[in-house]
C-alpha positions as CSV (number, residue, x, y, z in Angstrom):
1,X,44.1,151.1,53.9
2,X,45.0,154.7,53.3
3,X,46.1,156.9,50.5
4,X,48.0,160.2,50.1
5,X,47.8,162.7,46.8
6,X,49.4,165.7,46.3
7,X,48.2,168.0,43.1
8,X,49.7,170.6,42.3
9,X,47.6,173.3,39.9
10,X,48.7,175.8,37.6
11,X,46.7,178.7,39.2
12,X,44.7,179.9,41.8
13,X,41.3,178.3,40.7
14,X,43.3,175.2,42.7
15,X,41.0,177.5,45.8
16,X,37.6,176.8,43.9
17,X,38.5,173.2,43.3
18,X,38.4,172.3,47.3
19,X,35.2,173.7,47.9
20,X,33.8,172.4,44.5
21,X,35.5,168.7,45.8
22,X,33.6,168.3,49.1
23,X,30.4,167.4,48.5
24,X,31.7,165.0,45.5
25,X,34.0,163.4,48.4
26,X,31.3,163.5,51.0
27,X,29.2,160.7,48.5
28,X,32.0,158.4,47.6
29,X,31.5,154.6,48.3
30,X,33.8,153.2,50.5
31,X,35.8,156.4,51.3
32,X,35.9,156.2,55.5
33,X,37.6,159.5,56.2
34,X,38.8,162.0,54.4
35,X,40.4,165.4,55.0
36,X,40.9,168.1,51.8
37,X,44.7,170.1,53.5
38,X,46.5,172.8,51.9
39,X,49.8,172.7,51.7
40,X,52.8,175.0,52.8
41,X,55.9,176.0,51.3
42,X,58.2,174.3,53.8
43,X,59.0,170.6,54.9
44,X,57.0,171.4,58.1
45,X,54.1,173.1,59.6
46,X,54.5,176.6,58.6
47,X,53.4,180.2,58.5
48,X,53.6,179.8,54.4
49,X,51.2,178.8,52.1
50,X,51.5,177.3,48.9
51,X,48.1,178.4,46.8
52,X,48.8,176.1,43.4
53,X,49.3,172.9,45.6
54,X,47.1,170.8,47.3
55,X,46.3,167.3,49.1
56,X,44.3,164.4,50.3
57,X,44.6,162.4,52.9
58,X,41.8,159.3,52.8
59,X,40.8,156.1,54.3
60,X,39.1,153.2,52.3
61,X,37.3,150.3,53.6
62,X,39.9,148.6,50.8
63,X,41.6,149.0,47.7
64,X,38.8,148.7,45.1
65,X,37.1,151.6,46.8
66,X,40.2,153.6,46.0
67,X,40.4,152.0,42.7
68,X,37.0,152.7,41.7
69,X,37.6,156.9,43.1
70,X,40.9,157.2,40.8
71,X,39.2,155.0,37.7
72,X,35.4,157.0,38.0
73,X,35.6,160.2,40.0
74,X,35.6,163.3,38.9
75,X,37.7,164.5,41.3
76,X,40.3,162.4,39.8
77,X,39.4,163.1,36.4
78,X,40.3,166.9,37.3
79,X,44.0,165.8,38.8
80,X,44.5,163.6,35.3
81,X,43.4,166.1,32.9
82,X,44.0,169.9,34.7
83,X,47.0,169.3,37.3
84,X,50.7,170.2,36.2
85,X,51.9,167.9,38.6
86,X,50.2,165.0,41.0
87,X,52.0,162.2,43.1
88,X,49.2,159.1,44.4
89,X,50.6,157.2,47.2
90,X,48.7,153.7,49.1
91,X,49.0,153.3,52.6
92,X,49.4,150.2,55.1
93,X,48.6,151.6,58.5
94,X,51.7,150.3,60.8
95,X,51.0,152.2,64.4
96,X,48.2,155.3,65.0
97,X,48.4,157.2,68.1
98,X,45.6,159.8,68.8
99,X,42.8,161.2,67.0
100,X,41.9,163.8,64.5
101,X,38.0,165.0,64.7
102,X,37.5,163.2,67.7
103,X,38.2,159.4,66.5
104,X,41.1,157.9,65.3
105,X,40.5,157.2,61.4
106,X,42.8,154.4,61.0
107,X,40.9,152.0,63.6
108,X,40.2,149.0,62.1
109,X,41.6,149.7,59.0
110,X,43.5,146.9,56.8
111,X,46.2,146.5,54.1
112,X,44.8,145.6,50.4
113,X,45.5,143.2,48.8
114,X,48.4,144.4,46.6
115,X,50.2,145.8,49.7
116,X,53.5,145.0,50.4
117,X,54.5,141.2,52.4
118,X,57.1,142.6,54.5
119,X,56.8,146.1,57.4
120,X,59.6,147.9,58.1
121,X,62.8,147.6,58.8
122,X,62.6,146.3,55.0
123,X,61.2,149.3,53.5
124,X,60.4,152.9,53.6
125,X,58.0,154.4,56.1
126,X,55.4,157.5,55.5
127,X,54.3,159.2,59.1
128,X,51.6,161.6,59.5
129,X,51.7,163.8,62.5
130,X,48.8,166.3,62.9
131,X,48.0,168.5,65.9
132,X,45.0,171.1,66.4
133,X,47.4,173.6,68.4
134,X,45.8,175.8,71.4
135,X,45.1,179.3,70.7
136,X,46.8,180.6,73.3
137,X,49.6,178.6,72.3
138,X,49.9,179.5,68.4
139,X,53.1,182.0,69.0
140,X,55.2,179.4,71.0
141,X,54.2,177.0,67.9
142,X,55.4,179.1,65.4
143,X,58.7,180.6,66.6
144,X,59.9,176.7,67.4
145,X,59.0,175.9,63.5
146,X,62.2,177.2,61.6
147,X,64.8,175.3,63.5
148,X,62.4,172.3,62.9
149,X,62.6,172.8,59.3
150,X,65.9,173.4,59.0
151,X,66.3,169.9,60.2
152,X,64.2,168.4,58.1
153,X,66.1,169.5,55.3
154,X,69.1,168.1,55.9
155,X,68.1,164.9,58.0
156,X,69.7,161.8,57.1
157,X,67.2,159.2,55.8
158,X,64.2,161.9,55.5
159,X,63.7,161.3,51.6
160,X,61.0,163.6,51.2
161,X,58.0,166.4,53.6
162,X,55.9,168.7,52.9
163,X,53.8,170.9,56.1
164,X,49.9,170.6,55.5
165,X,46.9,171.8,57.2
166,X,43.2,171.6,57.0
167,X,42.4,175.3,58.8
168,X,44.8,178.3,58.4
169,X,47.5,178.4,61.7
170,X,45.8,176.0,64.2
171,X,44.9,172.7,62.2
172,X,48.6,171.5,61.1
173,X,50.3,168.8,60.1
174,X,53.0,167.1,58.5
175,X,53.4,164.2,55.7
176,X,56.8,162.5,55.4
177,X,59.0,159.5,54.0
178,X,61.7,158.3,55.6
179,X,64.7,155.1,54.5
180,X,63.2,153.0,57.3
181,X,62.1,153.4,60.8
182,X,65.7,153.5,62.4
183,X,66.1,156.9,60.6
184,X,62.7,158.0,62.0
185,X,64.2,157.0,65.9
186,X,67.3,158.9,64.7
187,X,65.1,162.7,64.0
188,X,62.5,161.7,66.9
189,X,64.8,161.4,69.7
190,X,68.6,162.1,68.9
191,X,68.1,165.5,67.2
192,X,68.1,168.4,69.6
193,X,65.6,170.8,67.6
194,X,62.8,168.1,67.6
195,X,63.4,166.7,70.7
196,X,63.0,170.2,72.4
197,X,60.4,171.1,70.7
198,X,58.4,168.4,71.4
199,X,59.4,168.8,75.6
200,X,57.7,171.7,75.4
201,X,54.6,170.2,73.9
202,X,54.2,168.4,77.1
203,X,55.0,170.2,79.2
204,X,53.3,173.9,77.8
205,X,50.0,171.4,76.6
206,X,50.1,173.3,73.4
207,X,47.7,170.8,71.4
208,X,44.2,170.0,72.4
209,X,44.2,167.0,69.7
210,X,47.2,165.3,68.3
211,X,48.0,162.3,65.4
212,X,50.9,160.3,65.2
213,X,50.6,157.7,62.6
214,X,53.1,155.3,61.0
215,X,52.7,153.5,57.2
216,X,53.9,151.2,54.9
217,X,53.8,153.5,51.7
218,X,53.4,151.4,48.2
219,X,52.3,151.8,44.7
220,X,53.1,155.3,44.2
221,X,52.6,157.0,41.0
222,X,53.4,160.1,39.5
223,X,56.0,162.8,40.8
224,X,56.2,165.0,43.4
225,X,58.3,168.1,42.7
226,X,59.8,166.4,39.4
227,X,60.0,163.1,41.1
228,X,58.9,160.5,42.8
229,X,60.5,160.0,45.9
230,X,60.0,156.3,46.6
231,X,61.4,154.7,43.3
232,X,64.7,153.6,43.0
233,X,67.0,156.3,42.2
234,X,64.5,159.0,43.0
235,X,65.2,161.1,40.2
């Protein structure tokens, strides 16, 4: 299984906590991949930076693992006692295309116990996408952003995204939540912005490693810019 967490600090010292977090994350039983991101100020990959917010992306050889990290670490501790704002989500790997680092992280990888009975169509879906962008192809990347975002912010059935990255400019990606997977199929391939931009991706070669996963998000716990986005209401 996976997790998601988003912390947001009240300063900049949030820069010293992800070097500081490594080598506490690097030693942490059952914790199969990992990957410290910042986070940008848009719902996409972006030029923008956001220096008070950051986030985790992680795979656990199960859900004690990430039970024993939140209940022991003090990596956690730090998001429980000096974070203004934090939002935990678990993840039930549904598809993963790709590879980040050379492997794909999610292979192999299995829901815990507490996860949900039912995949999608029931439910919401979280999707990852992450790409390590050419050099060469950074400008074309960047000017096709903005209409991307736009989009994103007013999509029907995109409840909530946020652009992250793990170098500055050519290691981005995004995290989203979506209604279901019908309203995924509806940005993917009927909106014109996405659907051009990701044309030229093929055609222009502008990523020399790419990530497209799907998930089952459950259990979620505490808010994410003054709510959390996957309880009923979502206020």
């Amino acid at each position: 299984m996976a997790s998601f967490h988003l912390i947001r600090y009240t300063g900049l010292d949030a820069m010293r906590h992800m070097a500081f977090d490594r080598p506490v994350l690097r030693g942490t039983g059952g914790l199969r991949f990992w990957r410290l991101l910042g986070t940008g100020r848009g719902r996409s990959m972006s030029l923008s930076a956001d220096l008070r917010r950051w986030a985790l992306f992680a795979v656990w050889d199960g859900e004690r693992a990430l039970d024993r990290f939140l209940e022991r670490s003090p990596v956690a501790a730090r998001w429980r006692d000096e974070a203004v704002e934090s939002w935990h989500v678990r993840l039930v790997p549904l598809s993963s295309r790709g590879g980040w680092g050379g492997r794909d992280p999610l292979a192999g990888a299995a829901p815990g116990p507490s996860a949900p009975p039912h995949a999608p169509p029931h439910g919401p879906v979280a999707v990852l996408t992450r790409a390590s962008i050419r050099p060469w192809r950074l400008a074309a990347f960047y000017r096709s952003i903005p209409d991307v975002d736009r989009l994103l912010r007013r999509q029907d059935g995109c409840v909530a995204s946020i652009g992250v990255g793990e170098w500055p400019l050519a290691r981005q990606a995004t995290f989203s939540l979506w209604d279901d997977e019908q309203a995924i199929g509806r940005f993917a391939y009927r909106a014109a912005a996405h659907r051009d931009v990701i044309g030229r991706v093929r055609r222009e070669d502008w990523y020399s490693e790419e990530l497209f996963a799907r998930f089952s998000p459950f259990g979620s716990e505490g808010s994410w810019d003054g709510r959390d986005p996957l309880r009923p209401g979502r206020a």
